[in-house]
C-alpha positions in Angstrom: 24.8 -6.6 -25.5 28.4 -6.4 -26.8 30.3 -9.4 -28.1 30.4 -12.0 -25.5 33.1 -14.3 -24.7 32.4 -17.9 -24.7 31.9 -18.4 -21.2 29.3 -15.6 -21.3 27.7 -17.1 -24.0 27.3 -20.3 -22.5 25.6 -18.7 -19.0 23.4 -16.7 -21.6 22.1 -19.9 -22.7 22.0 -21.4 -19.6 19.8 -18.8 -18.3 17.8 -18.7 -21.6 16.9 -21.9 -21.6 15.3 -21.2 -17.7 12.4 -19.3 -18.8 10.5 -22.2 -20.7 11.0 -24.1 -17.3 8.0 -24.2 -14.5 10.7 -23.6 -12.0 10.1 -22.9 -8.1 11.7 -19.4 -6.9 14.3 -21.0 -5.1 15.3 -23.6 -7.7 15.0 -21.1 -10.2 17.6 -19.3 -8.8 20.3 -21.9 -7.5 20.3 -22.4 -11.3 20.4 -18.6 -12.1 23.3 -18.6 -9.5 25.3 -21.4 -10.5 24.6 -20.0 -14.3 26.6 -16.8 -13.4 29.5 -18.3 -11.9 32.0 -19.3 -14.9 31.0 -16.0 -16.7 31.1 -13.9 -13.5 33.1 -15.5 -10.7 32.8 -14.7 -7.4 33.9 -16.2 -4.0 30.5 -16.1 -2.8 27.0 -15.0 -3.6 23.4 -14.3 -2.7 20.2 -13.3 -4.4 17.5 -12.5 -2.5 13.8 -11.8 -3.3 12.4 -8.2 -3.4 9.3 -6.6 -2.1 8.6 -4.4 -4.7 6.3 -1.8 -2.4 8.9 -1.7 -0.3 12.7 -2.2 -2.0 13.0 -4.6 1.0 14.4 -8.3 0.7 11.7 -10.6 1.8 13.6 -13.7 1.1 17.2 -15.5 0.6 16.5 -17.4 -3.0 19.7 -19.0 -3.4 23.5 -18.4 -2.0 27.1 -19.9 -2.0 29.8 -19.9 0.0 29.5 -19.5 3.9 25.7 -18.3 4.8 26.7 -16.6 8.1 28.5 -13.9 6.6 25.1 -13.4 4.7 23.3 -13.2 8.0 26.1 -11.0 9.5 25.6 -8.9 6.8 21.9 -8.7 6.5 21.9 -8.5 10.9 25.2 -5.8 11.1 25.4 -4.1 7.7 22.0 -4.3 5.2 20.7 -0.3 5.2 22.5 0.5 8.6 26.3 0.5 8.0 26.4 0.7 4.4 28.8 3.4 3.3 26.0 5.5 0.4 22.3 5.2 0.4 22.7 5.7 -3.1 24.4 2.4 -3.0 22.2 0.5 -1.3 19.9 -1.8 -3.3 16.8 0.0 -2.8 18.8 3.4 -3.5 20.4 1.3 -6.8 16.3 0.6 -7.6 15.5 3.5 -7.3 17.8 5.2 -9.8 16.9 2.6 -11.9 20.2 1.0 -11.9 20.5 -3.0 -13.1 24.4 -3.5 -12.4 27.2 -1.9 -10.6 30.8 -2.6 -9.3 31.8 -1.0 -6.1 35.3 -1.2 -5.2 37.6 0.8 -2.4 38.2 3.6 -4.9 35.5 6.0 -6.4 37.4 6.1 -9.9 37.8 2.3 -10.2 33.8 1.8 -9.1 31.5 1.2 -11.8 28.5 2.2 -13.8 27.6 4.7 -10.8 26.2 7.8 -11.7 29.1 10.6 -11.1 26.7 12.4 -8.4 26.9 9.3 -6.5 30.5 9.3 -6.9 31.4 12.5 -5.9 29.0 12.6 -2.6 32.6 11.3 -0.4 36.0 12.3 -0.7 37.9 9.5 -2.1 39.8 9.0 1.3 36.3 9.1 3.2 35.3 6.8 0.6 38.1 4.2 1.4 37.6 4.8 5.0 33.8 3.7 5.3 34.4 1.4 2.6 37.1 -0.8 4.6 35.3 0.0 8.2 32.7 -2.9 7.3 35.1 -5.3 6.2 34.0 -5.2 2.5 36.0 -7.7 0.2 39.2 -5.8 -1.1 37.7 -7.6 -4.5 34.9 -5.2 -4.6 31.5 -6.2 -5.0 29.2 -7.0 -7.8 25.6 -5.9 -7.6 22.4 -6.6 -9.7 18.6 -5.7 -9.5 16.0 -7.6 -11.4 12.9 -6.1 -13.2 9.3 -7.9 -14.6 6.7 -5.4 -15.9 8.2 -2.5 -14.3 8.9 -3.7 -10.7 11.8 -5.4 -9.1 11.4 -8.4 -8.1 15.1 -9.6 -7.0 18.7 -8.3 -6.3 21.7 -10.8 -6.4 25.7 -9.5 -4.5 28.8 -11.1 -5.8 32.2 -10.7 -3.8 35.6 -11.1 -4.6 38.2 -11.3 -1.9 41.0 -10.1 -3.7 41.9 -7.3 -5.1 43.7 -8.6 -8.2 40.3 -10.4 -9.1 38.3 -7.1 -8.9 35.2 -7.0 -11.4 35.8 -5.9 -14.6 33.4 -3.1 -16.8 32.5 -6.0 -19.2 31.4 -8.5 -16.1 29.1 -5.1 -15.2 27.7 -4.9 -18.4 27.3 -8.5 -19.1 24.9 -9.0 -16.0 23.3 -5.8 -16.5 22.8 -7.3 -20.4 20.7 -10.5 -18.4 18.8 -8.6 -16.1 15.7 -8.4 -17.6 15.9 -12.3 -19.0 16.2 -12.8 -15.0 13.7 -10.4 -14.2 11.2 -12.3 -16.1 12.5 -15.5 -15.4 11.8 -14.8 -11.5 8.6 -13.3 -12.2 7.0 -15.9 -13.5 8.4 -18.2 -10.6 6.6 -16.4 -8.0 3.3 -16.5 -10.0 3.6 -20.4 -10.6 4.4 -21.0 -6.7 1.1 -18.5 -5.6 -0.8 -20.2 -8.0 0.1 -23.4 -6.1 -1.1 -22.1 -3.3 -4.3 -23.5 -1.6 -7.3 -21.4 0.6 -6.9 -24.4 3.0 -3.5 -23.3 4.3 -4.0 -19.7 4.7 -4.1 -18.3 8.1 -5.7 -15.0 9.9 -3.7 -15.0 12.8 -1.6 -12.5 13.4 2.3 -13.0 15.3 4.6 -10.7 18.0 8.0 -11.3 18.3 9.7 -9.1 20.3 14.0 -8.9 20.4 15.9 -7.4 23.2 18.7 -4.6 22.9 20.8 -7.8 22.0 19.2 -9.1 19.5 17.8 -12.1 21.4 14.4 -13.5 21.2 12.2 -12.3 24.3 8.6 -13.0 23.3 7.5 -15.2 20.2 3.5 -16.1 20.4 2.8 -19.3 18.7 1.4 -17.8 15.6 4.6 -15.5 14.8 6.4 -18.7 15.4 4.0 -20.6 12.9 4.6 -18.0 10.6 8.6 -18.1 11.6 8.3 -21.3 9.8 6.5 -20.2 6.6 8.5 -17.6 6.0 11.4 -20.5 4.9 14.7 -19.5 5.1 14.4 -19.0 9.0 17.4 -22.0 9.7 17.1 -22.2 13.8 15.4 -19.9 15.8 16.8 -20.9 19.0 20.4 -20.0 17.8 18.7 -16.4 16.7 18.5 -16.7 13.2 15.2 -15.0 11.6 14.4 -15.1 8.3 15.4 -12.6 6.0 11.8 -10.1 6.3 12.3 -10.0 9.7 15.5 -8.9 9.4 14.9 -6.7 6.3 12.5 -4.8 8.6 14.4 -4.1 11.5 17.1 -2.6 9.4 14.8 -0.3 7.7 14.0 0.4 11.7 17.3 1.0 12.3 18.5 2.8 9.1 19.4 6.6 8.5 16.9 6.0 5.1 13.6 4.8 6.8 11.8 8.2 5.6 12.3 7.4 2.1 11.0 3.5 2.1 8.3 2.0 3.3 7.8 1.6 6.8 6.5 -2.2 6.4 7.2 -4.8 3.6 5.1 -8.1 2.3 6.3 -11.5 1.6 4.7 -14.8 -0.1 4.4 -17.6 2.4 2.2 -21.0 1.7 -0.4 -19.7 4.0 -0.8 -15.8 2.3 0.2 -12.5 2.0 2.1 -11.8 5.4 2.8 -7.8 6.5 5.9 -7.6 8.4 6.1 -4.5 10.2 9.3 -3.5 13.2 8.8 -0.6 16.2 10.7 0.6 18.8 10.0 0.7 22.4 10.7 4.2 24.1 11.3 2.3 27.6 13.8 -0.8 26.9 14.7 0.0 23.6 13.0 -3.3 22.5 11.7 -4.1 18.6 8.1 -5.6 18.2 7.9 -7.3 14.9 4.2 -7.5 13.8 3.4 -10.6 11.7 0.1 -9.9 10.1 -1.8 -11.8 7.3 -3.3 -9.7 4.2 -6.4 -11.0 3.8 -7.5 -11.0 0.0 -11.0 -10.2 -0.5 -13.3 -13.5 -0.7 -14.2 -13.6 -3.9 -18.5 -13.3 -4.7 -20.5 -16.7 -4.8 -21.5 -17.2 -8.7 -25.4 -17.0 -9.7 -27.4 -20.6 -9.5 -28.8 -19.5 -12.7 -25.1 -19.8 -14.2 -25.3 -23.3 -15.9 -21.8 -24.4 -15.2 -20.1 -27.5 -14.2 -18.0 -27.8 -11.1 -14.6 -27.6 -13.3 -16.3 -24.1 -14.9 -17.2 -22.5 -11.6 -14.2 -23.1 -10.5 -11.7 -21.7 -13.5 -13.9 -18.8 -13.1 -13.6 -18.4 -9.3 -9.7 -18.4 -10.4 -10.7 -15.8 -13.2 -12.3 -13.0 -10.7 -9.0 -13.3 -8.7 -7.3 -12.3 -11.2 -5.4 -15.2 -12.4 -4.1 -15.8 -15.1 -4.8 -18.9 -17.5 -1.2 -20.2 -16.7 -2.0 -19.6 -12.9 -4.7 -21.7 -13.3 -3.4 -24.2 -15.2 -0.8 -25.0 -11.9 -3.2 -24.6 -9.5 -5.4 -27.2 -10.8 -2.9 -29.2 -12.0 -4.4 -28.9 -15.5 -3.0 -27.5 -19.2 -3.7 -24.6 -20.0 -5.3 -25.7 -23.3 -7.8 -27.3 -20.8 -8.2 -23.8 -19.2 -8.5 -22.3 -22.4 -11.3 -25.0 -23.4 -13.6 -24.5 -19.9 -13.1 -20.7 -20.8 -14.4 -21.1 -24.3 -17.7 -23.0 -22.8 -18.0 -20.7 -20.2 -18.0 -17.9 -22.5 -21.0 -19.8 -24.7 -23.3 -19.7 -22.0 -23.0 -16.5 -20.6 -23.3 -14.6 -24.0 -20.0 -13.4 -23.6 -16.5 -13.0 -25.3 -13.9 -11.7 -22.8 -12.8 -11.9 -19.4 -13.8 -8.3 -18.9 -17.5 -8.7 -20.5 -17.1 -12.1 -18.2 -16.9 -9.8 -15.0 -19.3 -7.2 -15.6 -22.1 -10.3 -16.6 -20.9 -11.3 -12.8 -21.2 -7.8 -11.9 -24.6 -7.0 -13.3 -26.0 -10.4 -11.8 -24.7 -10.5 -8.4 -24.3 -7.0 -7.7 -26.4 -4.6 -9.5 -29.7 -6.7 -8.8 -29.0 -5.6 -4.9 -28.3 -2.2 -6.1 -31.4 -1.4 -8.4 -34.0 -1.2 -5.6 -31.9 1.0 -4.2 -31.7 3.7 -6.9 -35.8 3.0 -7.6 -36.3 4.0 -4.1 -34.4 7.5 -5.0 -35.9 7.9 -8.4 
């Protein structure tokens, strides 16, 4: 990163300091927000949460200024009016590209590849630019990485045009993008590992909109799940949350061969699918709410001499979880964790997690398959 000025400095220890923090998602990035605004200001902002399958938004994290030009924007503009695919976030993830300014002019844009750049005339360019009411400021955009997948995009807007962003505001937040990346990442493991079996659902949801855009059909369980899904604000004034809407503009957009045709998103009761389809006859969208259901982990032998606080770390283990995970999820350290592991490790004759499931393995599952491959022999 080049020499910062002191402003940037400070929001580069402002977010530093966020990643030794067991920070919420959303609280995670109101601060990661409000971080970036004396270094990088903007009249408004939003970062949302991405799926990474899909490049889809599956959630509104934090925002400022005045949310319904968000939900204009997400309902009117997100994938369907935007000027470039290329410039779209999922076309900005998938050239691998952490930070860009996009202003009215080709030659004043930034940090887009030239390609991208020459695709429009520079009058066409001004022309589509301007047709969606884009901010004569230009806007900002970031995508956020952990372990090779993006998990999170942010937009910043300036209204004027004498307050457009700068090359060194472009390269400063591309400079933080992975610090935010992981910072994020770890946010959505602590909240799943929060999560409890005992508010997961199986049921799955329809909602159906008309040509409008107006609710027609909601069953009770897509309206449950309406609710889980967390930034929904009211549906009887029409506002969905951000998946739902996510979904129909991938529905809608010229670029629905080139992503996925469904995305996923954490609630506090699972995995949900969210899939959108159009009906031949009214022109109608279904929006399919569907539960993943994770597999249901294998009972553990009787024979295992464990206590209750064992079997349970390693019922956490063969989910794959990770020692911090299960630390939050059972309100616990993770020295405790560490501990339970160590003993649990003593009695099976093992040393590892992996030698820990193939003992499971060879106990639970072989012993069903060896009479089996007797019978064949």
């Amino acid at each position: 990163m080049a020499r910062l000025s002191k402003a940037q400095e400070r929001t580069r220890q402002q977010v530093l300091q966020l990643e030794g923090l067991n920070l919420t998602p959303p609280i995670a990035g109101s601060k990661i927000l409000a971080a970036l605004q004396p270094a990088v200001p903007a009249d408004s902002g939003v970062l949302f949460g991405v799926d990474p399958t899909s490049l889809l938004f599956n959630r509104v994290l934090a925002h400022s200024g005045d949310f319904a030009q968000w939900q204009h924007w997400l309902e009117k503009i997100y994938l369907v009016g935007e000027p470039l695919p290329e410039l779209s976030f999922p076309g900005l993830m998938r050239a691998n590209l952490a930070a860009v300014g996009i202003h009215d002019r080709p030659q004043a844009s930034l940090g887009i590849p030239r390609p991208a750049l020459e695709i429009l005339t520079p009058d066409d360019w001004w022309r589509k630019y301007h047709d969606i009411a884009t901010p004569t400021g230009g806007i900002l955009r970031a995508c956020f990485a952990a372990n090779g997948r993006w998990v999170a995009a942010v937009e910043l807007i300036r209204q004027e045009s004498r307050r457009s962003f700068q090359a060194g505001e472009v390269s400063f937040v591309r400079g933080l993008a992975p610090m935010i990346g992981r910072i994020l990442h770890l946010a959505y493991e602590r909240e799943r590992a929060l999560q409890t079996t005992a508010t997961r659902s199986d049921v799955s949801g329809i909602l159906v909109l008309g040509t409008n855009g107006q609710v027609q059909v909601c069953t009770p369980a897509a309206e449950t799940w309406l609710q889980h899904l967390g930034d929904s604000g009211s549906l009887g004034m029409g506002i969905l949350p951000t998946a739902v809407w996510a979904a129909i503009a991938r529905l809608r957009s010229n670029t629905r061969n080139s992503l996925e045709s469904h995305l996923y998103v954490w609630t506090p009761a699972g995995i949900l699918r969210i899939e959108a389809s159009q009906s031949s006859l009214d022109g109608s969208t279904a929006i399919v709410l569907a539960p993943e259901r994770p597999p249901i982990p294998p009972d553990l032998p009787m024979h295992w001499q464990l206590t209750p606080q064992e079997r349970q770390i390693v019922l956490q283990v063969v989910q794959g979880f990770s020692n911090r995970q299960i630390a939050a999820a059972l309100m616990i350290s993770e020295h405790t964790v560490e501990s339970h592991l160590t003993h649990v490790y003593e009695k099976l004759l093992v040393h590892s997690r992996s030698e820990l499931l193939a003992c499971l393995f060879r106990d639970v599952y072989w012993a069903k398959i060896q009479p089996v491959e007797a019978f064949v022999s």
